[in-house]
N, C-alpha and C positions, 0 to 999 in steps of 0.2 A: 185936380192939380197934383202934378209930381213933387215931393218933396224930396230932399237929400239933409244928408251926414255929412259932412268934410272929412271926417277923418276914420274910416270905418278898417275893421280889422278884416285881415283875410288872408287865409291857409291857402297854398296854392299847391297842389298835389297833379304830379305828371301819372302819364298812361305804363303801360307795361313796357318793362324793360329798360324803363328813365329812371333819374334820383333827382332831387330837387335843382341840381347844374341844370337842366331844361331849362330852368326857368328866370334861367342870368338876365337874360338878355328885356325878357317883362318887367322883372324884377328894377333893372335900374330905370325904364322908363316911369313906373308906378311909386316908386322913390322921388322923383323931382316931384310926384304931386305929392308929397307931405303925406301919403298912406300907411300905416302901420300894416308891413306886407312880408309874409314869412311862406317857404319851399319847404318840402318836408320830403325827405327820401322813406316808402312807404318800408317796413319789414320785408324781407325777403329780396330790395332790390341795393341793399348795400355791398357790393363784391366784396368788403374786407371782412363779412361776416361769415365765416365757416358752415352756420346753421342756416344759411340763407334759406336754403331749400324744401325744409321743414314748415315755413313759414305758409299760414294761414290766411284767412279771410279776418277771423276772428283776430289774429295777431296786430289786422293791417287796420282793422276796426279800432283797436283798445290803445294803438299807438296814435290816431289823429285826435282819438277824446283826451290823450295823453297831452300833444299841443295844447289842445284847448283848456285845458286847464291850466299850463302851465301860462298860457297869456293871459288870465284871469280871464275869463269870457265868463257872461253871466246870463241870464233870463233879459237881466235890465241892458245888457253890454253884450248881447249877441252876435256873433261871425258871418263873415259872407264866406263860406268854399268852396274854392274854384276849382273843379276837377275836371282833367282831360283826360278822355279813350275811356282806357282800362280802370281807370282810379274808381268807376262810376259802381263797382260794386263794394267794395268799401265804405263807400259815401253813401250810397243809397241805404246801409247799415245804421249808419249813424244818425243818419236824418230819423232812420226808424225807431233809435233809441233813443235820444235827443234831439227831439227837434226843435224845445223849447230853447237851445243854446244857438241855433243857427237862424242870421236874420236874411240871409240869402244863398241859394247857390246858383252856381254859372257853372253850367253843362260845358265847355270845350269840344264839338265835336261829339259830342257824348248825350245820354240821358238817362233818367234813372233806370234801373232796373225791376222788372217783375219779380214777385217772389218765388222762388224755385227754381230760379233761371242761374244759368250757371254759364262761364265763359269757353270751357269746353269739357261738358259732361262726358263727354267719350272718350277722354285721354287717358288710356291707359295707365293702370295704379303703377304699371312698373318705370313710369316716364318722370324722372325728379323734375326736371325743370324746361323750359321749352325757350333755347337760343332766338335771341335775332334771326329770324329767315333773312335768305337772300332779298336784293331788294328788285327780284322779278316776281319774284315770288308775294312778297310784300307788297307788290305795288297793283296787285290783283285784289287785292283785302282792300286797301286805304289808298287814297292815291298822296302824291310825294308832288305836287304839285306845288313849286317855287321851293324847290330846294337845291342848292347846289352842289355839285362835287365837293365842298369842304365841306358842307354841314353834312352829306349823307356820311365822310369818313369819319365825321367827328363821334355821327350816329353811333358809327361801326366800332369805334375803336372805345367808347363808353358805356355801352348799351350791357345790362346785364340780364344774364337770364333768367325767364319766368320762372319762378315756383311751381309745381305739377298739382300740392294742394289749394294754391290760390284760384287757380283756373279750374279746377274742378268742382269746388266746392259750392254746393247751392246759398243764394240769397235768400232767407229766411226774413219775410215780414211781418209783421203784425199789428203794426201803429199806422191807422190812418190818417194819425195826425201829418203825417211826412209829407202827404198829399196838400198839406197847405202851409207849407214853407216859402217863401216868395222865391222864385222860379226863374232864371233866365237863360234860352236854348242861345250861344252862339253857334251859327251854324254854319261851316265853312266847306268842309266837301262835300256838302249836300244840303241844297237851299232849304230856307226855310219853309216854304210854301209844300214843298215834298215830303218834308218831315212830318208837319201838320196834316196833311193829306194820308199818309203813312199809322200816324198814329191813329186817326179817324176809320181807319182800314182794319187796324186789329192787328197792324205786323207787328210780329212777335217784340221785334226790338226796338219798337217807338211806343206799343202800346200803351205804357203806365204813362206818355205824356199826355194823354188825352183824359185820365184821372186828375191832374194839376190842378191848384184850385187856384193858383194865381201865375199866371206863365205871362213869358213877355220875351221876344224872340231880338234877337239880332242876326243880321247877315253879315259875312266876314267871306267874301269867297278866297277860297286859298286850297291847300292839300289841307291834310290829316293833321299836321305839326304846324298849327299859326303861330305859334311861340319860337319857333325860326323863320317862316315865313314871311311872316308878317305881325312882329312885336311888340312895334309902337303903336298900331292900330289894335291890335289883343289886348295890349295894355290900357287903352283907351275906352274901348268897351269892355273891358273888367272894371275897371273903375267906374265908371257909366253907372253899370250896373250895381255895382256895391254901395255905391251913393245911394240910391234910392230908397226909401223909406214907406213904399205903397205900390 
């Protein structure tokens, strides 16, 4: 039997090149359900910060435990966090270092990371930070599937650039405990059946899902961005998922 929380706490953290404005649009639907629900714009993707650029993995890591402490999360009062895309190495930090503070995470599109694996090992040291690509360009990576010409400008006109250390830098693991955090893939540009399949294969960037010790999948078909795509229902299996207690 599935048991739930009513009212479970959760950090909602966007991919690269977002700040927690992504997440407006989740945010008020997960609000009418009475959720204690907070966006967190990670280090390095504040445009009004000067040092943006400088910012680390480790930066992006020390400021979501930063949250977490300041909503009093506890052992007994544990977090569900939701992270989309890029967020997923930060987080997968965290779970490494605390995972006794986290009572679930929801992958968006995303899954944990391997350890040593990095978001782009080969980008040159002399590159600070990596723009918004075009979105032809973009649309070969992730697909953009149910978005419209105002959310793609809204994309363009907020989107700030990546940090050159954040994407370079390796995810260093070492707590196996992180492998038994309770676990839920939504999986939207790419079913779930494939992902499972994938991770079962040994690709490189499904891999660590197939270590999971408690996973439990959702499908969401949409593009890359269900949190414009498709809000109310993201919003609906976030909560889902945060409810859960096994």
């Amino acid at each position: 039997m599935t048991t739930t929380t009513s009212n479970p706490t959760m950090i909602l953290i966007p991919g690269h090149w977002l700040g927690a404005w992504a997440w407006d649009e989740v945010l008020e639907h997960l609000k009418t359900g009475h959720s204690r629900a907070i966006a967190m714009t990670l280090p390095g993707l504040d445009g009004d910060d000067p040092k943006r650029a400088e910012k680390t993995l480790d930066d992006q890591t020390a400021a979501v435990l930063d949250v977490i402490t300041r909503l009093g999360v506890s052992e007994d009062q544990p977090a569900t966090i939701v992270a989309h895309s890029g967020a997923n190495a930060p987080v997968s930090l965290v779970l490494d270092r605390h995972p006794d503070l986290v009572h679930r995470v929801v992958w968006v599109d995303s899954g944990p990371m391997a350890t040593g694996s990095a978001f782009a090992p080969d980008l040159p040291e002399g590159v600070e930070e990596l723009p918004l690509p075009s979105f032809d360009v973009l649309a070969q990576q992730a697909s953009l599937e149910g978005l419209s010409a105002e959310v793609l400008e809204r994309f363009r006109a907020r989107a700030v650039p990546e940090p050159g250390p954040v994407l370079r830098q390796p995810v260093e693991l070492t707590n196996d405990a992180r492998r038994q955090v309770r676990t839920t893939l939504v999986c939207c540009s790419i079913p779930s059946t494939q992902v499972l399949e994938l991770a079962r294969a040994g690709h490189a960037m499904f891999a660590e899902v197939a270590n999971l010790e408690h996973l439990d999948v959702i499908d969401l078909p949409t593009g890359h961005w269900p949190m414009w795509s498709r809000p109310r229902d993201l919003a609906k299996a976030i909560q889902s998922a945060a409810s859960r207690t096994n």
